[in-house]
N, C-alpha and C positions, 0 to 999 in steps of 0.2 A: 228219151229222158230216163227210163228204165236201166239203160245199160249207164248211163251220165250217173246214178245213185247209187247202182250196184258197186263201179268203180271206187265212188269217193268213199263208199264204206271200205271195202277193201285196201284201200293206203290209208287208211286212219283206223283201222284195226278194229273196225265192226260197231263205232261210236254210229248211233242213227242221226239222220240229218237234223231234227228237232234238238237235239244235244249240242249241237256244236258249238263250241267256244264263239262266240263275238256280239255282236249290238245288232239291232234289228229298229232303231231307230235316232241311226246318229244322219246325220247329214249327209247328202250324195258329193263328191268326188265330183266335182266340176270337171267336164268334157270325158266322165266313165258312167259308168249303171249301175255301180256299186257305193254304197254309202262307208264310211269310215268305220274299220276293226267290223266289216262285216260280215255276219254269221255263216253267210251263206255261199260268199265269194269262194269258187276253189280252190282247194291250196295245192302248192307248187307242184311238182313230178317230183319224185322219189329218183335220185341218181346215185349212184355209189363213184365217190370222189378216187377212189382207186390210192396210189401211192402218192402222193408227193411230195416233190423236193422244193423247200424253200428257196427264195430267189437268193445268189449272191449280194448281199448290199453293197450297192455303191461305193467309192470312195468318198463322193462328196454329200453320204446321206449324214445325219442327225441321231445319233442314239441318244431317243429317249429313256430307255429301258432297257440295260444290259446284263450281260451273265453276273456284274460285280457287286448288283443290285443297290446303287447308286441311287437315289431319288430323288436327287436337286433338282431334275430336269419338273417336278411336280407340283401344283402347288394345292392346298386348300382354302380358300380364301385367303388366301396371303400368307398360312401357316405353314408349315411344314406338314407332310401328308396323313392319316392315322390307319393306313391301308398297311400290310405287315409284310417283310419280306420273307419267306418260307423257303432261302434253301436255294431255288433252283427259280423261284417264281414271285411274284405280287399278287396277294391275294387280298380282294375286298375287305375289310371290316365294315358290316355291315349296321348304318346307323351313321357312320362317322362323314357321307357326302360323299359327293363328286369329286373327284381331281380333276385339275388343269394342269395343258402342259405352261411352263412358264412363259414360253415364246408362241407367240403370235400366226398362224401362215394365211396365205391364200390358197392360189391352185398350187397343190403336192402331190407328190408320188407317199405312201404310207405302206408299211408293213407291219403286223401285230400277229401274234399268235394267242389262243386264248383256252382256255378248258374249264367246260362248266362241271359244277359238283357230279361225283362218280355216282353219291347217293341220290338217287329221286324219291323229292321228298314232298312234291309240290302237285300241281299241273297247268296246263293251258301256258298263261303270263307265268305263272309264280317258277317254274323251272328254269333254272339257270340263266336269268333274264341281267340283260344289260344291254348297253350301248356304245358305240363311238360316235362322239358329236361332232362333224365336220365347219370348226369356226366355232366351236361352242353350240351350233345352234340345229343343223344335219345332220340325223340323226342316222348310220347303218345299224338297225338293232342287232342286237346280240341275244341267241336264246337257247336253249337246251331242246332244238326241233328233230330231235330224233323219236320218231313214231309219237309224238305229239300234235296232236289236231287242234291247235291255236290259231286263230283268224288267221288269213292269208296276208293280209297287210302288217304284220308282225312278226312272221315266222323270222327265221335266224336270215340274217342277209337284207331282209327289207328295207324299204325307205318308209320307216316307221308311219305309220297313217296312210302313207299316198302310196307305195307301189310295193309288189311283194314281189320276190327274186323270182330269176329267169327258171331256176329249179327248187329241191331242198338238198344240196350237197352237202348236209350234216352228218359227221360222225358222232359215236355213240357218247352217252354220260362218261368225263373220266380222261376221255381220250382229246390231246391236241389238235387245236385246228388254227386255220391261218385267212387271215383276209390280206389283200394287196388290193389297194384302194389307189384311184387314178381320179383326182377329183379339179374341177376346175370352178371355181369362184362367179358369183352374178356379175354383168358388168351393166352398167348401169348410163343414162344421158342425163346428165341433171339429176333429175329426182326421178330420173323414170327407170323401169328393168328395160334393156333391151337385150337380155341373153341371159335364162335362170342359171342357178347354180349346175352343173351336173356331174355325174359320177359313172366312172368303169368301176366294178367288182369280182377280183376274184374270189371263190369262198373255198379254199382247200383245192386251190389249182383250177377248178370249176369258173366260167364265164358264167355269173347270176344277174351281171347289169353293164348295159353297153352303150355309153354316156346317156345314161338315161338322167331325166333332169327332176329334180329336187321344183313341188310345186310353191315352195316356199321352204322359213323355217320350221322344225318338227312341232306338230299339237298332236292333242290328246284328246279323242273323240270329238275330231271340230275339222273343219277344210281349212285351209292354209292360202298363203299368199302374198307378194313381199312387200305390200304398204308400209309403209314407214322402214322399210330395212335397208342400208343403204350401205352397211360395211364390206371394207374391201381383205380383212383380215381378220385373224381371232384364232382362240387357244385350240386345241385339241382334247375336248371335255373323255372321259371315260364315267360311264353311269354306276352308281350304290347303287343297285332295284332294291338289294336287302340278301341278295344270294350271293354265296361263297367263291365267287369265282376268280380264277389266278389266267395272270397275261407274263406275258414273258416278251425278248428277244419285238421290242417296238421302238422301229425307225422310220425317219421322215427323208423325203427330199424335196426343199423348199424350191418349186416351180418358176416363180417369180424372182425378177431382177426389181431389184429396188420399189418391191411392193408395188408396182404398177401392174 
């Protein structure tokens, strides 16, 4: 136990175990030992993501988000977006909501790249935090996990509440990074699940999840589960947390023939 504390102080840069970012009394995680954004759960292996090269896109992928900074592909409530194009990227305005992509998918192949604010001006949640919601509702969080000690079920790559990546392949404040997301949709008998949502992720070339399955849609200090959920499609949400953050160069390839 001894050497188990000395370790997790040492990759989280000397914070004591009584300090650490999360709850200490949300609900347990059906079929784990750890409860939801838990204080105590440890978080990921520290890996250095090393070089890498983004994948070629497709022929038959979807730009959502291109060099031309185009953003029809986005919507806000049915508005037009209030997020700003900067140049070279999309960067949040923070206050103004969510986007959605306009069109719909099930199981996709996705790539996005993203860079959280250079300046740290926050910590734990409050750095560089956001999301991709898969369907709207799946959430791979997005966060600014560079030598930050933020719960394990939230760190950058997570399945926000239910499962935290296979490592932290985060690069630093400032600097570009990339998800390739391989996600396959619930499919359901009637009204029942017979096969949850699940997801391959890469995080900057890094394998962090390997169809690991989504225990539902994403909540917020609560267990999950897919009662009443029954869709077979839906947008591709990107999160306001309230932090500055710019995504570039995001495309899809829609999995499905005739949304079945």
């Amino acid at each position: 136990m001894e050497i188990l504390i000395a370790m997790l102080l040492f990759s989280i840069g000397g914070t004591s175990v009584d300090d650490l970012p999360g709850y200490r009394d949300t609900p347990v995680i059906p079929g784990q030992k750890w409860r939801v954004h838990d204080a105590n759960r440890p978080r990921p292996k520290v890996v250095d993501p090393g070089k890498y090269t983004p994948p070629t896109r497709p022929a038959e992928a979807k730009v959502l988000l291109g060099e031309d900074g185009k953003l029809g592909a986005w919507t806000q409530g049915g508005r037009d977006i209030g997020w700003k194009w900067m140049g070279a990227a999309l960067q949040v305005q923070p206050g103004t909501g969510d986007i959605f992509s306009r069109e719909e998918f099930g199981d996709l192949q996705l790539h996005m790249e993203f860079r959280t604010p250079e300046k740290v001006v926050s910590s734990s949640q409050g750095r560089g935090n956001s999301g991709v919601f898969l369907m709207g509702v799946f959430e791979v969080q997005i966060l600014d996990s560079f030598q930050n000690p933020s719960y394990a079920d939230g760190q950058c790559g997570a399945l926000y509440g239910q499962c935290p990546p296979r490592v932290n392949a985060s690069r630093g404040p400032g600097e570009w990074q990339s998800y390739d997301i391989f996600f396959t949709r619930p499919r359901y008998d009637g009204d029942q699940i017979v096969e949850p949502a699940r997801v391959t992720v890469l995080h900057n070339g890094v394998l962090i999840h390997n169809q690991q399955a989504f225990m539902g849609p994403t909540r917020h200090l609560r267990t999950t589960d897919y009662k009443g959920y029954q869709a077979k499609r839906g947008p591709i949400k990107i999160q306001d947390h309230g932090n500055l953050m710019q995504f570039r160069n995001i495309w899809v390839v829609d999995l499905e023939q005739n949304g079945e």
